[in-house]
Steps between C-alpha positions, in 0.01 A plus 500: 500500500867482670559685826782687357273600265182616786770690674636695169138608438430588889828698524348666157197574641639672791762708284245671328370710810218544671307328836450093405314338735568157555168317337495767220872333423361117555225589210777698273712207512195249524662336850368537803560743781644234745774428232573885387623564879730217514585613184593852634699344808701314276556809314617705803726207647653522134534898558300573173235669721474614869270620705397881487604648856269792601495737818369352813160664440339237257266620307504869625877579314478285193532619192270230313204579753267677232539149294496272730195333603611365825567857633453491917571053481858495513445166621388425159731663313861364356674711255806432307752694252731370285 
């Protein structure tokens, strides 16, 4: 499969919504996690995506906490929007 073609169905799969977690995308796409976040640097240096700013709280003021299993590991967490 061409990379123009992995980043088409990444961009897809982060159009249609909800929290994606960066393995869950390797498996979807059948790539692995190393490659799915060089994947989504290229696609913020190519201003398709960029990374979701929240308040200086973390955790306590986000919106996705609820979903997100890494609630209270902000070191862990990386979230982008397109």
């Amino acid at each position: 499969m061409g990379v123009a073609i992995m980043l088409e169905q990444l961009l897809a799969e982060i159009r249609s919504g909800g929290t994606l977690e960066v393995n869950l995308l390797a498996k979807k796409l059948g790539v692995t996690a190393p490659l799915i976040s060089m994947m989504l640097e290229h696609l913020q240096r190519a201003g398709y995506i960029r990374p979701y700013e929240t308040c200086g709280d973390g955790c306590a003021g986000c919106s996705l906490q609820e979903q997100c299993q890494h609630a209270g590991r902000v070191d862990l967490l990386k979230l982008w929007e397109g």
